[in-house]
C-alpha positions as CSV (number, residue, x, y, z in Angstrom):
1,X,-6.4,-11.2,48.2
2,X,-6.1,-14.0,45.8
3,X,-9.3,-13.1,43.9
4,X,-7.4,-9.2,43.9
5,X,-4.5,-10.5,42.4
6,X,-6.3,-12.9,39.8
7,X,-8.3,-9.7,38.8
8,X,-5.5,-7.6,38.2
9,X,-3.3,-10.1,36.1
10,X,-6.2,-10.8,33.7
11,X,-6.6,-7.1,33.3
12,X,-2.7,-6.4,32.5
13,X,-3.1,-10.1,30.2
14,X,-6.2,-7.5,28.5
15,X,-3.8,-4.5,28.4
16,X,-1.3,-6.1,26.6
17,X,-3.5,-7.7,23.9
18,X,-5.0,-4.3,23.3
19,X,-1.9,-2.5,23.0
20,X,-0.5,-5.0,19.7
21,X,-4.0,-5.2,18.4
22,X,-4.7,-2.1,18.0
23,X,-3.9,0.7,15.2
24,X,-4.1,3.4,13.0
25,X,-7.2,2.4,10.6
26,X,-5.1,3.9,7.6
27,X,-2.0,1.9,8.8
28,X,-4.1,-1.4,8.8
29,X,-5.2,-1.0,5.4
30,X,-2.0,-0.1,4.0
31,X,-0.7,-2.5,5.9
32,X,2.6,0.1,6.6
33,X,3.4,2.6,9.2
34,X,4.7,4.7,5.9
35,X,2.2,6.9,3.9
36,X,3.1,7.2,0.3
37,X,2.4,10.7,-0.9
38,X,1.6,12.0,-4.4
39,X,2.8,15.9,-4.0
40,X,2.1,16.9,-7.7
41,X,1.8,14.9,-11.1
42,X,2.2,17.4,-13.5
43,X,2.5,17.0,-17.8
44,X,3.6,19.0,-20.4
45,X,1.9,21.7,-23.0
46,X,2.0,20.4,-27.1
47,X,5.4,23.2,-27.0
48,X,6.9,21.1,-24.3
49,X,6.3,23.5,-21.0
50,X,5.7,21.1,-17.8
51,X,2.1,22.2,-16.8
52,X,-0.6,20.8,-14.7
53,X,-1.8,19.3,-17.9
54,X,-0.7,17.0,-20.7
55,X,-1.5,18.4,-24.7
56,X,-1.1,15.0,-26.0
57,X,-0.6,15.0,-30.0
58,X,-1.7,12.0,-31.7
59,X,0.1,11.8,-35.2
60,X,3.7,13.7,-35.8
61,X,5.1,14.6,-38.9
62,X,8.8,14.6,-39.6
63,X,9.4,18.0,-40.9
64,X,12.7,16.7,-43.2
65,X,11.0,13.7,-45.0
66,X,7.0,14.8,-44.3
67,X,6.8,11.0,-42.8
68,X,4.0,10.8,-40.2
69,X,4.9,9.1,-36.3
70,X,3.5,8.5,-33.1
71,X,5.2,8.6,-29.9
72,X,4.8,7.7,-26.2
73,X,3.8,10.7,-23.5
74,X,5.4,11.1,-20.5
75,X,4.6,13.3,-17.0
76,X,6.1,13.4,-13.9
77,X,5.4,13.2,-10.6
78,X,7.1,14.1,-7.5
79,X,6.2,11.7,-4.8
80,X,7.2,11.7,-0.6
81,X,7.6,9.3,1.9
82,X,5.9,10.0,5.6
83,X,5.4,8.3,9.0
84,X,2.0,7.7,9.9
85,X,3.1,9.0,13.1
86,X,5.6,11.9,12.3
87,X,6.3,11.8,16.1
88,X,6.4,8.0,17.0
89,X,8.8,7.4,20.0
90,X,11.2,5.5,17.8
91,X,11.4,7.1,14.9
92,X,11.8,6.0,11.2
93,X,14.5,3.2,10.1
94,X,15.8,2.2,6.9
95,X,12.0,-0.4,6.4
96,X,9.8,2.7,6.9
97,X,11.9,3.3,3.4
98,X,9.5,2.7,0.5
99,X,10.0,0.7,-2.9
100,X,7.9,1.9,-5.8
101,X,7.6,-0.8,-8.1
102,X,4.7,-0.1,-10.9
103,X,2.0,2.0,-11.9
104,X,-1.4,1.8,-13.3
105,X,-3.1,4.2,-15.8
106,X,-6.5,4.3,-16.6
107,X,-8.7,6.9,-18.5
108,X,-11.9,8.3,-17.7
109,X,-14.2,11.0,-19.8
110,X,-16.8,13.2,-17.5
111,X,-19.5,12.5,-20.1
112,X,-20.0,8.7,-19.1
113,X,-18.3,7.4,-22.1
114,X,-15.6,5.0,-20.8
115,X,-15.9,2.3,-23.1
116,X,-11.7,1.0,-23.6
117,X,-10.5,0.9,-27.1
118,X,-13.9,2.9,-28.1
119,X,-14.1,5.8,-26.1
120,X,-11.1,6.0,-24.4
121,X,-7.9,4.0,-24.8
122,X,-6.7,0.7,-23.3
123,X,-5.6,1.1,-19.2
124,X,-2.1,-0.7,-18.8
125,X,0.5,-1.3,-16.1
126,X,4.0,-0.1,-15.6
127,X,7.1,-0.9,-14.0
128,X,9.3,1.0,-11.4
129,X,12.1,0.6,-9.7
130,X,12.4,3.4,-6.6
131,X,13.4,4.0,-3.4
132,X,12.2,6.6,-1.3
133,X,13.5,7.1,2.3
134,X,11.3,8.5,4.9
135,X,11.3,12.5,4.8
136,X,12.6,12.5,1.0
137,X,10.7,13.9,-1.8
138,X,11.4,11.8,-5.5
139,X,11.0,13.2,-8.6
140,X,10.1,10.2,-11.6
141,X,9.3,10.5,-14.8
142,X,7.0,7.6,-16.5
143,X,4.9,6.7,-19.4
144,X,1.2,8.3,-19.1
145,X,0.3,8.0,-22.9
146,X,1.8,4.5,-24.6
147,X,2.9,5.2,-28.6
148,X,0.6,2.0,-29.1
149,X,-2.7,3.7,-27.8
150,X,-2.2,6.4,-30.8
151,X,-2.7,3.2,-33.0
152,X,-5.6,2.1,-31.8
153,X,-9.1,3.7,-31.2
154,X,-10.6,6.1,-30.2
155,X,-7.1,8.1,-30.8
156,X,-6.4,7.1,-34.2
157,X,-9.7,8.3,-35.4
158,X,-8.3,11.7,-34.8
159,X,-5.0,10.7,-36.7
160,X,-6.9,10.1,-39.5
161,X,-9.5,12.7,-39.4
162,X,-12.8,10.7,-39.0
163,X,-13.2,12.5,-35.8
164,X,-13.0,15.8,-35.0
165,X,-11.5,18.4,-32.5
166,X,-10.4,17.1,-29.3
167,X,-11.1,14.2,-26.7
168,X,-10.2,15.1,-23.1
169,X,-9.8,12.3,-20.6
170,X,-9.1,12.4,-16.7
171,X,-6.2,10.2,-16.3
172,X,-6.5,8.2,-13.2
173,X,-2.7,7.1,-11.7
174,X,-1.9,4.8,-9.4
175,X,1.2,4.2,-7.5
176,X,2.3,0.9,-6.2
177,X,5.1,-0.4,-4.1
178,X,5.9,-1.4,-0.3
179,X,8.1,-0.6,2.4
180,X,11.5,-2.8,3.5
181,X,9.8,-4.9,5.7
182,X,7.5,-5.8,2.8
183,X,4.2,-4.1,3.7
184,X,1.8,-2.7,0.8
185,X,1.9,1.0,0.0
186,X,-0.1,2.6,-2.7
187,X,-1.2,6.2,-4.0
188,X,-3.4,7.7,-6.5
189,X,-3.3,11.1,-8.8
190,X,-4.9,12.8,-11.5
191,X,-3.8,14.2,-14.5
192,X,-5.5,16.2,-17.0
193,X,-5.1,15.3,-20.7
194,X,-6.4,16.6,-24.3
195,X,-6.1,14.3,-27.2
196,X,-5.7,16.2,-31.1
197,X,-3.9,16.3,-33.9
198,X,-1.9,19.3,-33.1
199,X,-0.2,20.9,-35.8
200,X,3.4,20.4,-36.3
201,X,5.9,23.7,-35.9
């Protein structure tokens, strides 16, 4: 009887450990019981339509004064909060909530040319500031496209004419942040752009 009993507390003392070591594979590399969910990223077309594409112009020209200008690009993306487990016993609380706090941008061609500042302009980081509750779908609008990249190569050789046509990059998009009780969240999109000197209306 005492050898009974010793087996079964060492297999309830190997229950329990099993039960808080274990979990969702996705969940352990987040390291949050919230997934972070990119619904749609979406740009605009050079006449200012939101599309599933950005028509990015590099050099503007004041139609009063005929001075020339660059400008920043912006998209949007509309981006969701879930449980891991939609149906987990408990339910969400207030840290399954999740912060988004920056964003990363990087460029990349589909003919292998991904040289920064030469083929395709500089990646950079951005900052963000939103809340997302569990269940609710956010709307933000950011910087894809920063004025200072239309200054720089490979987009200002289109500015100025020693290129030609168009250069079309895949914009990679990465969303950062972390849930109230401080666990990392993150979630990537794709966006569509073509570079030119589009002529003014």
């Amino acid at each position: 009887m005492k050898m009974t009993r010793t087996t079964i507390t060492i297999l309830a003392i190997l229950s329990i450990c099993l039960y808080f070591t274990s979990c969702n594979p996705i969940e352990d590399e987040s390291r949050s019981a919230t997934l972070l969910i990119i619904n749609n990223l979406t740009g605009y077309d050079i006449e200012g339509n939101e599309s599933n594409f950005l028509q990015s112009d590099v050099l503007k020209v004041d139609s009063t004064t005929g001075n020339a200008y660059v400008t920043a690009d912006s998209a949007k993306a509309s981006l969701t909060a879930q449980l891991l487990e939609p149906d987990a016993p408990l339910g969400s609380s207030l840290y399954n909530s999740i912060q988004v706090t920056r964003y990363v941008v990087s460029y990349i061609r589909t003919d292998g040319k991904n040289t920064e500042g030469v083929d395709v302009p500089y990646s950079f980081e951005g900052s963000l500031s939103t809340l997302i509750e569990v269940g609710q779908t956010v709307d933000i609008s950011f910087i894809i496209v920063r004025a200072a990249a239309k200054l720089e190569p490979p987009l200002i050789n289109l500015a100025e004419g020693r290129a030609e046509g168009t250069i079309s990059v895949t914009a990679k998009v990465e969303f950062y942040g972390h849930d109230l009780a401080n666990r990392n969240v993150k979630a990537t999109g794709y966006l569509t752009i073509v570079f030119a000197n589009y002529i003014d209306q």
